[in-house]
C-alpha positions in Angstrom: -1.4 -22.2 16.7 -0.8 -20.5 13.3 0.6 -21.8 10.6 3.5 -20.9 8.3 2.8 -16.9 7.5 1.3 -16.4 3.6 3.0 -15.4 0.9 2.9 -11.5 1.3 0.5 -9.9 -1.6 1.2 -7.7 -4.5 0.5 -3.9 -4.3 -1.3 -1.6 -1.8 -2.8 1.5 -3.6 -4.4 3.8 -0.5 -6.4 7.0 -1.4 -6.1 8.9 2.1 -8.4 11.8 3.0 -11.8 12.9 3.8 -13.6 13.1 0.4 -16.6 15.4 2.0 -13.6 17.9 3.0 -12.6 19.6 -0.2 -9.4 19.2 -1.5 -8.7 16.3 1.3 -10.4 13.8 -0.2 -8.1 13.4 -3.2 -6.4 10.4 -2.4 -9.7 8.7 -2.4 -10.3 10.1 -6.6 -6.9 9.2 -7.5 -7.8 5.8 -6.2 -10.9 5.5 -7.8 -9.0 6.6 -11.6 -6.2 4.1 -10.9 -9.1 1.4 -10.5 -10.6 2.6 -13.1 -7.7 2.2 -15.3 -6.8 -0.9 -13.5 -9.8 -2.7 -14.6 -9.7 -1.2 -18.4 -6.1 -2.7 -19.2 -5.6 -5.2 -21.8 -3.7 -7.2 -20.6 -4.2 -6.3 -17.3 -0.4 -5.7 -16.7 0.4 -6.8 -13.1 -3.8 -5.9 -11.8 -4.6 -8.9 -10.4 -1.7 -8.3 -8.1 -2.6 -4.9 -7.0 -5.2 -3.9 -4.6 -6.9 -0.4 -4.4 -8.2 0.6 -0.7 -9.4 4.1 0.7 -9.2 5.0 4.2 -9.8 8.0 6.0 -7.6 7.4 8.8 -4.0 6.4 9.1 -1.2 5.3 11.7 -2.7 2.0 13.1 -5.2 1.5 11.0 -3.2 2.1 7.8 -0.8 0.0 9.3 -2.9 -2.9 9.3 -4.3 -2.1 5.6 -0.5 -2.7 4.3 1.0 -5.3 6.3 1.1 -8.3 4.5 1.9 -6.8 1.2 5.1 -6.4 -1.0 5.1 -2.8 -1.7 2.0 0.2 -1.0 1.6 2.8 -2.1 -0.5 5.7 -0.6 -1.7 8.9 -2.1 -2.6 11.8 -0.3 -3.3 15.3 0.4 -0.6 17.7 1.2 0.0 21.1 2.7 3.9 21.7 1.8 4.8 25.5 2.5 5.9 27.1 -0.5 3.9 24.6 -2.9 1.9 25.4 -5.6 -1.6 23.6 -5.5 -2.6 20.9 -7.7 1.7 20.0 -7.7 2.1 16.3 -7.5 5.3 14.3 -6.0 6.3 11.0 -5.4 8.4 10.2 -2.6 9.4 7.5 -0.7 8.3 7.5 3.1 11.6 7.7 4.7 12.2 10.7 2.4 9.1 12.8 4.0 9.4 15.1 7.3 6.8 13.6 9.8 4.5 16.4 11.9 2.9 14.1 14.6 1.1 16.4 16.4 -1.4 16.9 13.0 -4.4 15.5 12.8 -4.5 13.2 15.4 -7.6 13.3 16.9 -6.7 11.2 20.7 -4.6 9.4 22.6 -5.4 6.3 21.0 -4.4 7.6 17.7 -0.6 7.2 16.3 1.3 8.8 13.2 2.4 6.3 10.6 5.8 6.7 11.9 4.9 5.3 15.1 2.0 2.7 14.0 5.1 1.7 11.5 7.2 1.4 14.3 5.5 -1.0 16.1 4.1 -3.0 13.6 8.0 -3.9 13.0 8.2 -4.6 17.3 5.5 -7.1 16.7 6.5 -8.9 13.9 4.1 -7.4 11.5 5.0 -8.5 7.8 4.8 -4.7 6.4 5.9 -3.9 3.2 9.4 -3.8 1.5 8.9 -0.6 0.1 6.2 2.2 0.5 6.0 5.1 -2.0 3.7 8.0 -1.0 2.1 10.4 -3.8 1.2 13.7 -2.8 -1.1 16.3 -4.6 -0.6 19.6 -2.7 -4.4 20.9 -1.6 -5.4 24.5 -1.4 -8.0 23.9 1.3 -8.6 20.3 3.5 -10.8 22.6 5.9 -13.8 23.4 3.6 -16.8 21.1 3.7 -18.1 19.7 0.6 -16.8 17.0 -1.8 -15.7 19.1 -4.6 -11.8 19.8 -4.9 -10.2 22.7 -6.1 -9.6 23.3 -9.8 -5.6 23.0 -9.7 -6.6 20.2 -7.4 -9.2 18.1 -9.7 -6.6 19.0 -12.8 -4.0 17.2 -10.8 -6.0 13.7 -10.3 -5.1 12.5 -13.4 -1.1 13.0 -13.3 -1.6 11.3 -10.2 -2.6 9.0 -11.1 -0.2 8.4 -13.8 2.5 8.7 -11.1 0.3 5.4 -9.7 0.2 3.7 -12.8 4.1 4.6 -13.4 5.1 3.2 -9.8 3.3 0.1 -10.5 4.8 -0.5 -14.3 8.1 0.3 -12.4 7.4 -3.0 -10.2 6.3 -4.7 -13.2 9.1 -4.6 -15.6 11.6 -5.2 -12.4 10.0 -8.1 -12.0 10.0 -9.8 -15.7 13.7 -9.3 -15.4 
């Protein structure tokens, strides 16, 4: 029998994507900047509660990857009609328009919506509060593991977004 469920952890920082498909695998180079500045901090403000993943699959699986956290926070590719590559926003996931048919690849694959959803009918302890950061791609079709100039350009404000979003959870809670 299990014992009393842990104390949920800090932050979740997910880079999504493919990185050997172009502009898809931004989510994993804004990760790897946000560790990077993670790690360079003095004082680390709030980094040994954050944790930086990269997955290059979602629904279920991401599911899993953020239960038992506070807050994540997942960064990703995007293909937004009417966008202007290399644009970054910051939403929160209740805020974004879900297409489930995508990219799922079988039967045995699920949206986040729906991986979301049942995590809840299980009892999952998923997080409080997920922010998604989105970098709007110019091509997630084209192998190779370079990204687009407007693209590459955008990684760093990205990652500042990150870095923002978690001094944000910071300073609410000193108060």
């Amino acid at each position: 029998m299990a014992g009393p469920p842990d104390e949920p952890a800090g932050v979740i920082v997910v880079g999504l994507g493919n990185p050997v498909l172009g502009d898809d695998g931004v989510g994993w180079r804004v990760a790897d900047e946000v560790e990077r500045r993670l790690e360079a901090q003095t004082p680390a403000v709030g980094a040994g509660n954050v944790t930086v993943e990269r997955l290059g699959v979602g629904g279920i699986r991401l599911m899993e990857v953020i239960s038992d956290h506070e807050a994540a926070i997942l960064v990703d590719a995007a293909e937004f009609a009417g966008r202007t590559p290399g644009e970054v926003r910051t939403w929160r996931l209740d805020e974004i328009e879900f297409h489930a048919g995508g990219h799922l690849d079988s039967i045995h694959d699920a949206s986040l919506e729906t991986a979301l959803d049942l995590g809840r009918q299980m009892g999952a302890a998923l997080p409080d509060r997920i922010d998604v950061v989105t970098i709007q791609a110019r091509a997630t079709d084209v192998f190779g593991e370079e990204l687009s100039p407007e693209v590459e350009a955008a990684v760093a404000v990205a990652a500042d977004e990150v870095m923002r979003l978690l001094a944000a959870r910071d300073d609410l809670a000193a108060r």
